[in-house]
C-alpha positions as CSV (number, residue, x, y, z in Angstrom):
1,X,213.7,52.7,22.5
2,X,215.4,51.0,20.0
3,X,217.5,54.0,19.3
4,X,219.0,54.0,22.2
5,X,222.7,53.6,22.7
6,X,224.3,51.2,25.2
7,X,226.9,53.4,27.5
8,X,230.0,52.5,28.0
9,X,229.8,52.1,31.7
10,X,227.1,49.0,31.1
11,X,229.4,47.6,28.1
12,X,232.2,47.4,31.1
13,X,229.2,46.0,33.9
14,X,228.0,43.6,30.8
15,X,231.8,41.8,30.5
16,X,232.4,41.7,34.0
17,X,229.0,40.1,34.2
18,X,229.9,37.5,31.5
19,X,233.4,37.1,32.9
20,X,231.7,36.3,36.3
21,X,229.4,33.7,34.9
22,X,231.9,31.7,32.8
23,X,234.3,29.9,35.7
24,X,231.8,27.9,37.1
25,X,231.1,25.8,34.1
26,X,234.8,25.5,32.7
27,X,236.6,24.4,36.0
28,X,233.1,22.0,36.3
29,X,233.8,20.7,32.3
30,X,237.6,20.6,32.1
31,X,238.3,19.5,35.9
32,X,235.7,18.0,37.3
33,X,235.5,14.5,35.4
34,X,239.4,13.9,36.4
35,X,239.6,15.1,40.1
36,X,236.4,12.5,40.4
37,X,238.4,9.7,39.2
38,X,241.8,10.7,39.9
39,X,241.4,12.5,43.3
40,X,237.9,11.4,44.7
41,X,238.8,7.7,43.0
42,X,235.6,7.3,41.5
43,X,235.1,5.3,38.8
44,X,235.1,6.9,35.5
45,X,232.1,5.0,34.5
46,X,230.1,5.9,38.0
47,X,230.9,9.3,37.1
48,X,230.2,9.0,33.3
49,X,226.4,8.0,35.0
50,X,225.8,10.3,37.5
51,X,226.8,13.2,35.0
52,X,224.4,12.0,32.4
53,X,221.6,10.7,35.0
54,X,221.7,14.3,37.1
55,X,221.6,16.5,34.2
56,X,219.2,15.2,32.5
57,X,216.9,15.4,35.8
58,X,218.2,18.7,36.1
59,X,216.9,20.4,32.9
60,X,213.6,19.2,33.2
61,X,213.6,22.4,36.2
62,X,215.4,25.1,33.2
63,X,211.9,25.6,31.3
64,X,209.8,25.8,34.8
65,X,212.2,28.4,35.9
66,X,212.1,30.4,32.8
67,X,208.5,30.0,32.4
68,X,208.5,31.3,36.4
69,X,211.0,34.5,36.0
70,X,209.6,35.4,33.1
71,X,206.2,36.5,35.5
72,X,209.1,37.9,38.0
73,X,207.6,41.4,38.1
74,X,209.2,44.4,37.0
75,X,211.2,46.5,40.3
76,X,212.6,49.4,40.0
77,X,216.3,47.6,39.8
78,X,214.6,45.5,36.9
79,X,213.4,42.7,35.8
80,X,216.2,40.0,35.7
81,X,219.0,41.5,37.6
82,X,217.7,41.2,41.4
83,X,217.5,37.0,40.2
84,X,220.7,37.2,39.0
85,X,222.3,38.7,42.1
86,X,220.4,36.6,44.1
87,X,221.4,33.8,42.1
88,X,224.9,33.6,42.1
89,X,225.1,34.1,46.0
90,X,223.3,30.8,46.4
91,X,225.4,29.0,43.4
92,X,228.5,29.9,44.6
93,X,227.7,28.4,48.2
94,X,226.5,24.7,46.2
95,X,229.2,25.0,44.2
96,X,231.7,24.9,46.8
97,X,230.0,21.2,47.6
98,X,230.0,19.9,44.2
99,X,233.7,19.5,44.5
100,X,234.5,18.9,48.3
101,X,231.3,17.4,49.2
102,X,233.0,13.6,48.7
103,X,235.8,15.0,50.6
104,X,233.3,15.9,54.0
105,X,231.3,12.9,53.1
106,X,233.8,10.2,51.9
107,X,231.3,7.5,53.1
108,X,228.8,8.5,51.2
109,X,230.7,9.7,48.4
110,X,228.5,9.0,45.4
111,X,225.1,9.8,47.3
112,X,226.9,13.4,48.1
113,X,228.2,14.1,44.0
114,X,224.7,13.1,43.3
115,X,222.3,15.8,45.3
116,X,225.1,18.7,44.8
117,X,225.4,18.1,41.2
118,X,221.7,18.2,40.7
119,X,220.9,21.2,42.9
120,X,223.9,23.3,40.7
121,X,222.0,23.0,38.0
122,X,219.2,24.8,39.6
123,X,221.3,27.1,41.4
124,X,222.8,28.2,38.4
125,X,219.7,28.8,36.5
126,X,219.1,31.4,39.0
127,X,222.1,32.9,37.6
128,X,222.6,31.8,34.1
129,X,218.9,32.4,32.8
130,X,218.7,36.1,33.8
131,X,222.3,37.1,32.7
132,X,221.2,34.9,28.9
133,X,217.9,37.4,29.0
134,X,219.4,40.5,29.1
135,X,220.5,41.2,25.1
136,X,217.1,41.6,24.1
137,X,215.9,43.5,27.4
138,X,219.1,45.9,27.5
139,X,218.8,47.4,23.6
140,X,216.4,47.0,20.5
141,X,219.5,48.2,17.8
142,X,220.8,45.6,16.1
143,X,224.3,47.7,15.9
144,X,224.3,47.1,19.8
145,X,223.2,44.0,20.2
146,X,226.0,42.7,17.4
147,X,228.2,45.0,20.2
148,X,226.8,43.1,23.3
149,X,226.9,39.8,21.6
150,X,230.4,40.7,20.6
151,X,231.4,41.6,24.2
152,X,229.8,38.2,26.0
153,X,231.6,36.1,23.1
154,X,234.9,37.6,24.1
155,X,234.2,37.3,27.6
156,X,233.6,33.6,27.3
157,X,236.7,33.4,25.3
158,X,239.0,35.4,27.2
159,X,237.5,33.6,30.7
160,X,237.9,29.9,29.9
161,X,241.6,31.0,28.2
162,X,242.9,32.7,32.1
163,X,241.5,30.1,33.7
164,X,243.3,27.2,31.5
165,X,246.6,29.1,31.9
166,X,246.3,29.4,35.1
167,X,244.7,26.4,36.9
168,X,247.2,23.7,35.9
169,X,249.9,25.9,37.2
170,X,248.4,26.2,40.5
171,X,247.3,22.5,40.6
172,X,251.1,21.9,39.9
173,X,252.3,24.1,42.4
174,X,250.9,21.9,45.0
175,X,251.9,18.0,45.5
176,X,248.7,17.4,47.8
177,X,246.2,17.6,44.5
178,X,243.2,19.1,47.2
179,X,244.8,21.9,48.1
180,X,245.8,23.0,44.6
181,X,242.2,22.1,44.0
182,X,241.4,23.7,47.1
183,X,242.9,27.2,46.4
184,X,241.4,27.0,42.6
185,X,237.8,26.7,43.3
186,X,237.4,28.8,46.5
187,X,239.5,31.4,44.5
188,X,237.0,30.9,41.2
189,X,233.6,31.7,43.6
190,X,235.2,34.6,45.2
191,X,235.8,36.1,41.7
192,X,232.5,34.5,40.3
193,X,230.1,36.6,43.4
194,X,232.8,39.6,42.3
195,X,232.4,40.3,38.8
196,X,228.8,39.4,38.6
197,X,227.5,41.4,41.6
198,X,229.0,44.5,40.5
199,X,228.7,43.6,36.7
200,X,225.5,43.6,37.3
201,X,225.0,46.9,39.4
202,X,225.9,49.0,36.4
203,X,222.8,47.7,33.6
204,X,220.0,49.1,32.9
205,X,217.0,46.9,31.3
206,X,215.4,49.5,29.1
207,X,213.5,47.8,26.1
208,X,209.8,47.5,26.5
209,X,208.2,44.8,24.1
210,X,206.9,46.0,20.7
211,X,203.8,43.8,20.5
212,X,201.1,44.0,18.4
213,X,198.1,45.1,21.2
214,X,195.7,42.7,19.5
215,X,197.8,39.5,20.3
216,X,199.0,41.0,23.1
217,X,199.5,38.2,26.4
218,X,200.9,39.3,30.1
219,X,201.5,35.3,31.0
220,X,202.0,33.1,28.1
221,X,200.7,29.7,28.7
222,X,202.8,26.5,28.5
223,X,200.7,25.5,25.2
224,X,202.3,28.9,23.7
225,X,205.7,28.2,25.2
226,X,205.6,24.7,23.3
227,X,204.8,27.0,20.2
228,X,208.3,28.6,19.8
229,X,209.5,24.6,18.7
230,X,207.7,24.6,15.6
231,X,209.5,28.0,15.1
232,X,212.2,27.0,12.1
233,X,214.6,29.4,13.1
234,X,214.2,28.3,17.0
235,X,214.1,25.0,16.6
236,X,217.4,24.9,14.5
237,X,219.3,26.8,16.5
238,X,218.7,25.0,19.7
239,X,219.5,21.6,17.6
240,X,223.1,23.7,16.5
241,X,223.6,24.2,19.8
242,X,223.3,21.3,21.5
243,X,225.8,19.6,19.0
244,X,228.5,22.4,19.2
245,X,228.1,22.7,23.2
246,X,228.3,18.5,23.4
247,X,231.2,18.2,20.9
248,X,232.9,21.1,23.3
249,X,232.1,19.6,26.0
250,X,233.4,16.2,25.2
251,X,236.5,17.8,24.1
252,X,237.1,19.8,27.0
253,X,236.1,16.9,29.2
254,X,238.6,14.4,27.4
255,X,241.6,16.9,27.1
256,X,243.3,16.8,30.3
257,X,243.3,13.0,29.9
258,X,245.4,13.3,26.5
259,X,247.6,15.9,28.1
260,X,248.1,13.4,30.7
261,X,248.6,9.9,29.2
262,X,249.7,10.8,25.3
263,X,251.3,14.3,25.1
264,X,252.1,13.5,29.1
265,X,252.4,17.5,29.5
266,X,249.5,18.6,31.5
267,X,251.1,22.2,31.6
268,X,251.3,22.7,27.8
269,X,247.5,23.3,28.2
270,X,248.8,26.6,29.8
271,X,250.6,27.3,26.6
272,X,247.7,26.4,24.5
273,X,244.9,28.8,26.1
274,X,247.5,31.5,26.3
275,X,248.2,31.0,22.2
276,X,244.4,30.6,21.7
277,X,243.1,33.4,23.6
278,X,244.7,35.5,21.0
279,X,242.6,33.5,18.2
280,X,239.5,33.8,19.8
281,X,239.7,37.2,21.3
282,X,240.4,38.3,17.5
283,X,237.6,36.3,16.2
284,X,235.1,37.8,18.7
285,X,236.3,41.4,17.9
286,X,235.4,41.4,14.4
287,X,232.1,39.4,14.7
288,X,230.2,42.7,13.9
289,X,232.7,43.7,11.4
290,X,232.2,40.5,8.8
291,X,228.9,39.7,10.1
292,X,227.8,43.1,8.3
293,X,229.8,42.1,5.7
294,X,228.8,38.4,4.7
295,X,225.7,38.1,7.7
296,X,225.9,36.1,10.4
297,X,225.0,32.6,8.6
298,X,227.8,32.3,6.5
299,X,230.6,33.4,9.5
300,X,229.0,30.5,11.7
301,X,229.4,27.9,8.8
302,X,233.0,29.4,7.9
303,X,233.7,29.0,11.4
304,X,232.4,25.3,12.0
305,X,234.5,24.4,8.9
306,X,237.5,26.1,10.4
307,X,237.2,23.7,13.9
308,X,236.2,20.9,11.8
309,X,239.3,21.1,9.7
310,X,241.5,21.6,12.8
311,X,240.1,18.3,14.5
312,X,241.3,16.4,11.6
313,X,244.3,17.8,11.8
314,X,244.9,17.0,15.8
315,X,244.0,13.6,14.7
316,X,246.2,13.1,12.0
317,X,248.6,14.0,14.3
318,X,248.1,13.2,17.3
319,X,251.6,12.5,18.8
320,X,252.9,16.3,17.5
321,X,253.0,18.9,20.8
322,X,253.2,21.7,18.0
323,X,250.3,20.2,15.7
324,X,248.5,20.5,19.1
325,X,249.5,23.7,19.6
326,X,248.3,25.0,15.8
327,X,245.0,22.7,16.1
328,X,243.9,24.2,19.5
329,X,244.7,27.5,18.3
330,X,242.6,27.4,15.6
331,X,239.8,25.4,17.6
332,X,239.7,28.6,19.7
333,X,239.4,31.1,16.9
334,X,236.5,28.9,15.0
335,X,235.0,29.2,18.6
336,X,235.2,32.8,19.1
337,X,232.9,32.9,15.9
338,X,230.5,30.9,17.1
339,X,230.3,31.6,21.0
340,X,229.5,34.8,19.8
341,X,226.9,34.6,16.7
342,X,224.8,31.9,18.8
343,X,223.7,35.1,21.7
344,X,223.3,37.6,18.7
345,X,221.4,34.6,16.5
346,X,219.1,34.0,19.8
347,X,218.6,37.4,20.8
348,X,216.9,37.9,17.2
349,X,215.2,34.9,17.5
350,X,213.2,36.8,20.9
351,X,212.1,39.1,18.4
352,X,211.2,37.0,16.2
353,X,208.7,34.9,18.6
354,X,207.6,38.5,19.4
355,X,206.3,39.2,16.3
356,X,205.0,35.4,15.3
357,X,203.4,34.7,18.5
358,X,202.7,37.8,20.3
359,X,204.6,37.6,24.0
360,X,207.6,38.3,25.6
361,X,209.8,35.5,26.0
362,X,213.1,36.7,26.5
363,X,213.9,34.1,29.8
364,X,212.0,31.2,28.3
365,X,214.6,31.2,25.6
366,X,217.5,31.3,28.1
367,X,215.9,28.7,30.1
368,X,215.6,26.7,27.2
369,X,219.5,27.4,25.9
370,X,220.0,26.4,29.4
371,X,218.6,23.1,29.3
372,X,220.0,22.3,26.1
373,X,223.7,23.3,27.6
374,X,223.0,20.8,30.2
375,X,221.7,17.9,28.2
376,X,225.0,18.9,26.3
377,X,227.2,19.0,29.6
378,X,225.3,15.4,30.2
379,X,226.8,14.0,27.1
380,X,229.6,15.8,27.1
381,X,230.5,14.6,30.6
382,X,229.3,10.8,30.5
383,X,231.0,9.9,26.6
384,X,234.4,10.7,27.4
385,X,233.9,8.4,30.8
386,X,232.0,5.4,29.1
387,X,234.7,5.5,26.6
388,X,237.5,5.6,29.1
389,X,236.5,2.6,30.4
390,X,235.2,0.8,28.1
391,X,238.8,0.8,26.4
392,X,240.2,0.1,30.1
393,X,241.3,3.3,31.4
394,X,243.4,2.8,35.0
395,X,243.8,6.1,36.6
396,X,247.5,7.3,37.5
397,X,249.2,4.4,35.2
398,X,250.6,4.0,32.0
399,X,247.9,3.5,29.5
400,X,247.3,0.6,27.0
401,X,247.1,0.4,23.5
402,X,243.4,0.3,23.8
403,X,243.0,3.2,26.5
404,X,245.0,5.4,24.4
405,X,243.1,4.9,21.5
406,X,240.0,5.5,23.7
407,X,241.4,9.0,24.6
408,X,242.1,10.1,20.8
409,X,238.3,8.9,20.3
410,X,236.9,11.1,22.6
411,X,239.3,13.6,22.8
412,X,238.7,14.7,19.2
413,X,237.1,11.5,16.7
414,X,233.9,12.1,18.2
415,X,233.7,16.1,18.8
416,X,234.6,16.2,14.9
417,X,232.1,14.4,14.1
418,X,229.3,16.4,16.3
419,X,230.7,19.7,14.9
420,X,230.0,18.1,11.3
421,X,226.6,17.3,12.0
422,X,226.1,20.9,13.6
423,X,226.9,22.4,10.5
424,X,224.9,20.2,8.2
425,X,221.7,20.9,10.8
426,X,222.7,25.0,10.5
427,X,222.8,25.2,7.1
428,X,219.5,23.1,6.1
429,X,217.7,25.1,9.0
430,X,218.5,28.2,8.1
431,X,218.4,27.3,4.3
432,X,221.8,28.6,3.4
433,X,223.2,27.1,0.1
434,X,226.4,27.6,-1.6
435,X,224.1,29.4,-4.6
436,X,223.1,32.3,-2.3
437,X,226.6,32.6,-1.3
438,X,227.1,36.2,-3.0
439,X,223.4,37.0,-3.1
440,X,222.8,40.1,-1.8
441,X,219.5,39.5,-0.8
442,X,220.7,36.6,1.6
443,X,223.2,38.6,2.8
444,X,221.1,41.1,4.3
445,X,218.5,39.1,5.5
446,X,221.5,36.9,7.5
447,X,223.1,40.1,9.1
């Protein structure tokens, strides 16, 4: 089983997948802060709440719902893919209300942001949990799964890039904001229901677990599921993540604002994702190529100090369109690293729960990523909003000295400093230290 190849036709299904899942979150981190405040005209601080309040509630559901499809039974179309089909039919539909909701229900505004935003993150569990559990289910080769890694890296690389070259210019193309907004979203859940429906027509789940008969468990129990924590390689992962995704997040989240109020160039952004799609996209080719090379360990590390190094730059200077331009750039590439090592780096931490603890649990994993992406999105969201108004952010006005400082802060001060810390926790976790850096020994145990 684990000799077997992935065929090309599934490689194509498995990008189209990724590509599918990967609009719904960008338009929700990039967009959705701003058209609350400066569309909906909700406070920045309301929203700042009801992002941090809602997703929090939310991933409490992300380990239930793993724990639950991981006793989905086995069909004859698989294991995972009739959820995710079903999935994304019924996110799409609560997506749509996550953004005009306010707009059909401008009386109750708040109450109608609130039970969307929560019931998205369930909805796109359904979704996001089966598509995360399909590395380890869809090939055993470590060649392949490097490949499919690869592939979903690049695919959430190349999707956030088209879809920040092309939403400002169809937000700008309109002077009534909700129908650029409008024509952006229902176009995004068209092609969202798209590419993952017929991604997903074309994969086959073929690995059956290896599992030692003795230790062997049908339903793991939510004592073992607590287990995996104490799992060094598990638990420091999921802390790595959930610094990286924040620090995105808050980045992401805070950018349009800086476009807006200190570059005052919204469309620039369009420049900037076309110039560092070509960063990223090349970073998430040669994954496999220099993570045989120097392992995986060392490329993530290489590649946190690469995004750390271009946030001090951005803020150094922050007034410079073309320091922008090389900073972003090279925030892309350092992310085409890591998107992509963080699926190959979980997929072998599934095996290695496998062997340690004797059960299969490819979706608890996922569910768990999940949750931590969301307690991410939760930070990522709120910060940038608290901050806003704490330094007294007026929406659609010039900005004071204090609000524009604000914006610098969250736009980049605080995402370098969470992508520090995420390399500081990597590294001691995974015991990497600069004396094993041409051991060959820790090279091949990091590939």
């Amino acid at each position: 089983m684990e000799n077997t190849k992935i065929r090309l036709i599934e490689k194509i299904g498995f990008a189209l997948t990724n590509l599918g899942n990967i609009p719904i979150m960008t338009l929700l981190n990039t967009y959705l802060l701003i058209f609350y405040t400066d569309v909906v005209g909700i406070s920045p601080a309301v929203v700042g709440t009801l992002f941090l309040i809602s997703r929090l509630l939310d991933g409490v559901s992300d380990p239930l719902l793993g724990f639950l499809i991981d006793r989905f039974p086995k069909t004859r179309f698989g294991k995972y893919k009739p959820i995710l089909v079903l999935g994304t039919i019924i996110c799409c539909i609560n997506y749509l209300l996550v953004w005009f909701s306010p707009l059909m229900f401008s009386g109750q505004k708040i109450l109608a942001i609130s039970v969307s935003y929560i019931l998205l993150g369930i909805t796109f569990d359904l979704m996001d949990i089966p598509l995360n559990s399909l590395i380890p289910v869809l090939t055993g080769r470590e060649s392949e799964r490097n490949v499919l890694s690869s592939i979903k890296g690049v695919s959430y690389t190349v999707g956030p890039t088209l879809l920040n070259i092309a939403a400002p210019l169809i937000l700008a193309s309109y002077s009534n904001q909700v129908s650029g907004y409008l024509l952006l979203i229902v176009g995004t859940v068209i092609v969202v229901a798209f590419f993952t429906i017929v991604g997903t027509l074309t994969l086959k789940e073929r690995v059956i677990e290896e599992i030692d008969h003795t230790k062997e468990k049908k339903n793991y129990s939510i004592k073992d599921a607590v287990k995996i924590l104490k799992v060094r390689e598990v638990a420091t992962l999921f802390i790595s993540m959930l610094f990286i995704t924040a620090a995105t997040n808050i980045f992401n989240g805070s950018l349009l604002y800086y476009l807006s109020y200190i570059i005052k160039d919204t469309r620039l952004l369009s420049l900037a994702s076309f110039l560092g799609l070509f960063g990223a996209l090349g970073a998430g080719v040669i994954v496999p190529i220099i993570s045989k090379k120097i392992g995986k360990i060392r490329l993530y590390t290489a590649a946190l100090v690469l995004i750390s190094g271009a946030m001090l730059l951005l803020i150094g200077f922050k007034s410079s369109r073309l320091v922008f331009l090389i900073g972003y750039v090279l925030v892309q590439s350092g992310l085409g690293f890591t998107n992509t090592l963080q699926y190959s780096i979980s997929a072998d931490n599934v095996d290695i729960i496998r062997k340690k603890l004797g059960f299969e649990p490819a979706a608890l994993i996922a569910s768990l990523n999940s949750l931590i992406m969301k307690f991410a999105m939760a930070v990522g969201g709120a910060i940038p909003g608290f901050i806003l108004s704490y330094t007294g952010y007026v929406a659609n006005q010039e900005q004071v000295g204090s609000a524009s400082t604000g914006i610098i802060v969250a736009t980049f001060v605080i995402p370098f400093v969470l992508y520090v810390l995420t390399m500081l926790v990597f590294n001691y976790g995974y015991g990497f230290s600069p004396n094993k850096l041409f051991s060959k020994e820790n090279r091949k145990s990091s590939v």
